[in-house]
N, C-alpha and C positions, 0 to 999 in steps of 0.2 A: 557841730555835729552834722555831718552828710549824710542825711537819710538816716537809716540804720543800718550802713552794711556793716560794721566794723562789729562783726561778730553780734550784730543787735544785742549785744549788754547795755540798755537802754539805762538798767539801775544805775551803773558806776557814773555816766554818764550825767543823771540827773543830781546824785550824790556830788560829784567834783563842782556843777556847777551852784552849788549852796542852796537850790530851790528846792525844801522840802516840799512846797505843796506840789509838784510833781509836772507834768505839761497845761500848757493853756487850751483846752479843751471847748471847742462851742458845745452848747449844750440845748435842744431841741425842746420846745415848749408843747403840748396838748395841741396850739392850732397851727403849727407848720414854722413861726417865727424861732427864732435861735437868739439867745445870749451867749455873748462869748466877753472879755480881757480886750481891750486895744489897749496899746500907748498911749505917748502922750502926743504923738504924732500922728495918733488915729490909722494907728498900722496893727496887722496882728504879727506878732510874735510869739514863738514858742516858749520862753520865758521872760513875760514883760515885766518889769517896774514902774510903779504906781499906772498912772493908764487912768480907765474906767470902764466900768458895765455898760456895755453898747446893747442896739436891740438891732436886732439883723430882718428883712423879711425873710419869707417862704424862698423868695425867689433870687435870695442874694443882696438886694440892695439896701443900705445901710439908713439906718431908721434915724441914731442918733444915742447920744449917750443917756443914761439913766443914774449914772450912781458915780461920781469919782473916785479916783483912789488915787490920796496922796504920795510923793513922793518916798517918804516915809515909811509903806505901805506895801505890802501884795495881796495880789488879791488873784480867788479865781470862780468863775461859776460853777455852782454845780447841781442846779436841779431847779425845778417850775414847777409850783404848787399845782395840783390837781384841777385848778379849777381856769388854773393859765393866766391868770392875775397881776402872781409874785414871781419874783424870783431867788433863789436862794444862794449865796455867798461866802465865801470864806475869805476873810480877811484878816492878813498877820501885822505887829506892828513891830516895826524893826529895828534893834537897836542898834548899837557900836558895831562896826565890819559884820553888818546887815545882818548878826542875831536873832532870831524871833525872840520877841520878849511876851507878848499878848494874841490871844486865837480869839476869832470875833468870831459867830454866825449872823449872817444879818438878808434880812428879808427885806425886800424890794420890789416896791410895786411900780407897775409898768404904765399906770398911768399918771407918773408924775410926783404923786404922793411921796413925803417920805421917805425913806427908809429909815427900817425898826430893825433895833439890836436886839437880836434874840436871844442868846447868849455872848459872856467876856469872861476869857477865862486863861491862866497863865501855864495852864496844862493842855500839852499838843492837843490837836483836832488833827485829824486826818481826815475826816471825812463827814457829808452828810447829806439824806435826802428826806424830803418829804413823805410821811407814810399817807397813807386814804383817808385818812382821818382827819387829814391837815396836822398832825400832829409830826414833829424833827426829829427822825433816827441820825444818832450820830454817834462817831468811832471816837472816840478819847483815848490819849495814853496819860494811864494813872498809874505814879510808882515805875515800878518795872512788867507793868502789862497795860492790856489796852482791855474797853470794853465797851461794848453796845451798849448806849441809853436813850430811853425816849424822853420827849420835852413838849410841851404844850406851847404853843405861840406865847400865853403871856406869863411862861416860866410855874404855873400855879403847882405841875408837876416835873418833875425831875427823876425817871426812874432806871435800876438799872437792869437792861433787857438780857445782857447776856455779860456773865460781869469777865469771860477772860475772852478776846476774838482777836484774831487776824486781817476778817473783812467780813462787808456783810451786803447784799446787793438785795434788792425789792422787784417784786411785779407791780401790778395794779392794783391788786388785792392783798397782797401778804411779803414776809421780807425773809429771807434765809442769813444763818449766819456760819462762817467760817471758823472755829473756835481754835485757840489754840494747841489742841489734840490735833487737830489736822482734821478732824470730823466736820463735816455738814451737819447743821440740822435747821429742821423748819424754824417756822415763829413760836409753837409750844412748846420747841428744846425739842423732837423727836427727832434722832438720827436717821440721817441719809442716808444712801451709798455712797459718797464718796469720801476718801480719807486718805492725805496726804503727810507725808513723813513730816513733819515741823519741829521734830528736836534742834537745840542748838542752834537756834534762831536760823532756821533754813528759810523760813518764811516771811523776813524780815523786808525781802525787795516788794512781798505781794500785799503786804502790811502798810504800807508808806505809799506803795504806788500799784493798786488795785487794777486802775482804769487798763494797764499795760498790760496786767498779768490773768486779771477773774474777767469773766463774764458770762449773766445768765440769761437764757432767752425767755423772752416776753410771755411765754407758756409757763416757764419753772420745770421746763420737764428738761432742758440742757444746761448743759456748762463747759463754758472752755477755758480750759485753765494752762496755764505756762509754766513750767514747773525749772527751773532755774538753778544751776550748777548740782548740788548733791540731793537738789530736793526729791524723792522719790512719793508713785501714787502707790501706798498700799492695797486701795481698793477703790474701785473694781480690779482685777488683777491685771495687769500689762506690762509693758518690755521696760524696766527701769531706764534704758539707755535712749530713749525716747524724748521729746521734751512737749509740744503743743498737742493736748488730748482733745475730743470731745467728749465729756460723759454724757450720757445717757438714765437719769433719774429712774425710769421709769422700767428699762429694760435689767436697768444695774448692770451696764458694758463701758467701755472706755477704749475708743477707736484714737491711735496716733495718727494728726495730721500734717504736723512739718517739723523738720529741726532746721536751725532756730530758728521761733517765730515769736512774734508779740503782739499786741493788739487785739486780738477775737475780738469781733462783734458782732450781732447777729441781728439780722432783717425785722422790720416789724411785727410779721406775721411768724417769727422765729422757724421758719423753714432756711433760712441758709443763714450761713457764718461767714466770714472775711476775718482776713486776718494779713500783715506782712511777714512775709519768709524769704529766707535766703536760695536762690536759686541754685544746684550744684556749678553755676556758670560765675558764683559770687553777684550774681545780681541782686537788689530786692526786687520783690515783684509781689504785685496784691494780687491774693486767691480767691476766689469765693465757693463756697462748697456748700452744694445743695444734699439736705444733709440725709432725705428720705432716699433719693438715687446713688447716693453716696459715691457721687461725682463732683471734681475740683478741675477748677478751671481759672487759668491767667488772666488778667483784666492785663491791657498790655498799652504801652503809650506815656505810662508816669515814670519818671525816673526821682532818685531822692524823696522819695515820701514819709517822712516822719510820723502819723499816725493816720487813721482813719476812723470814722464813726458813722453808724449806720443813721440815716434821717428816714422819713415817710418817701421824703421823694428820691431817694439815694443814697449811694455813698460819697460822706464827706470827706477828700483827702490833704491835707498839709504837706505843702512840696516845700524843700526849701531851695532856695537858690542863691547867686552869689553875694556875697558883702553879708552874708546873716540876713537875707531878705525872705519871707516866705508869702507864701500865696495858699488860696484853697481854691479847690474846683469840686467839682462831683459829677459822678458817673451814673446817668439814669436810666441806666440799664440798657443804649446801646452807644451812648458817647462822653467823651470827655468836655465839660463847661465850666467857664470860670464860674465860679462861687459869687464873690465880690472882687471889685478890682481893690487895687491899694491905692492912696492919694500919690499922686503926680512925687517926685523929686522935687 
């Protein structure tokens, strides 16, 4: 994959390459440190085999591994306990022409300790984070649906929070879920304003690979969402022929910001968004759009950027480059830095 220009149909892409769990995403802890997937050659890759749970500092430089993952194995991070401790994991176990047979969650502490299997279960996992409680929201597909349930570290409960979902994202305080109606609603089921067509399994890229398509800002008062070949927003009302919105919880509006784009992510302080779009020049190019002035602006200098994610000290970007080699850097608001280097050849 170069970048994403080739129409950023990022789904088909992840779908051909057999990796449901979706890209290798670092993932930003409470005190500035990142877990992220390396190899087995202590490289990151966008989708690696077996590998391990590395601990990244603040400032790039590579801590050391925490967690293996067999060859056997994938595995990806995807969230840091509240308290900056643990970290949380998804782990598949792979059988005959690399199958998933087994979905693991397992929690991993970062000083050394351990790691504890918090769930094993032979029914998909898509997805999962820690709520404020320290207790594990997680996305399940059961049957022919999927549903939100929550879990207690030592399994005592198991309940389920929203039994039909699409996806479900958290603040600090509380978590929203995506339902299979295509409606929002909070943590007590109350509807949002937003509501997106999801007959006919429209919303099946945003199901499987969240991180690409949803995102909600640190507030809960936004969401940008990427709405993908026929999927259409019924509400708030807008141009169907449009594809990367931002909505507006709060005003109940829904402003188009690029076609095609993927990735939304939004700053700590949830005043601006980023996101990759295609340039009318066929370029990709990262945007960031301050969202109160309701001004977009090019971050300019990356070329091939596969995703980006927002950290406390920037944005983090995965370039790849040649031979399937990638690299990260991050732009802290007025230049481009390597991230981490990669080891030597």
């Amino acid at each position: 994959m170069r970048g994403v220009a080739v129409g950023l149909v990022i789904g088909t892409v992840l779908f051909l390459s057999g990796c449901l769990l979706g890209p290798n995403l670092p993932v930003e802890g409470p005190g500035g440190r990142w877990g992220v997937v390396l190899d087995g050659d202590d490289r990151y890759q966008l989708f690696p085999e077996g590998g391990a749970v590395w601990l990244v500092e603040a400032d790039g430089a590579l801590i050391g591994p925490i967690y293996e993952i067999s060859a056997d194995r994938d595995g990806r991070v995807l969230d840091w306990a509240p308290s900056g401790e643990d970290l949380l994991a998804l782990i598949v176990d792979l059988g005959e022409m690399g199958a998933p047979e087994r979905w693991r969650i397992v929690g991993i502490p970062i000083n050394g300790s351990p790691a504890e299997e918090l769930l094993m279960t032979e029914e998909m996992l898509l997805t999962a984070r820690y709520a404020s409680d320290g207790s594990i929201l997680y996305l399940v597909a059961v049957e022919d649906r999927a549903e939100v349930r929550r879990r207690s570290p030592d399994g005592s409960l198991d309940e389920v929070v929203a039994p039909n979902a699409v996806a479900f994202a958290r603040t600090a305080e509380t978590h929203y879920v995506l339902g299979e109606d295509g409606r929002l609603r909070d943590a007590v089921g109350e509807e949002l304003p937003l509501h997106i067509d999801c007959r006919d399994d429209l919303c099946v890229g945003l199901l499987l690979w969240s991180d690409v398509y949803f995102s909600l800002s640190p507030t809960g008062r936004h969401v940008a969402v990427v709405l993908e070949g026929d999927m259409q927003m019924l509400a708030p009302e807008s141009d169907a022929d449009l594809r990367l919105f931002l909505v507006d919880l709060e005003e109940e509006t829904a402003g188009f910001l690029a076609m095609p784009a993927i990735f939304p992510t939004f700053s700590p302080d949830g005043k601006q968004v980023a996101f990759l779009a295609e340039h009318p020049d066929g370029a990709v190019r990262i945007y960031v759009r301050d969202i109160a002035a309701r001004a977009t602006r090019a971050l300019e200098g990356i070329e091939a950027a596969t995703w980006i994610r927002w950290g406390s000290e920037g944005l983090l970007v995965g370039i790849e480059g040649p031979s399937e080699s990638y690299e990260i850097v991050r732009w802290d608001g007025t230049e481009w830095q390597a991230f981490f280097a990669q080891p030597a050849e």
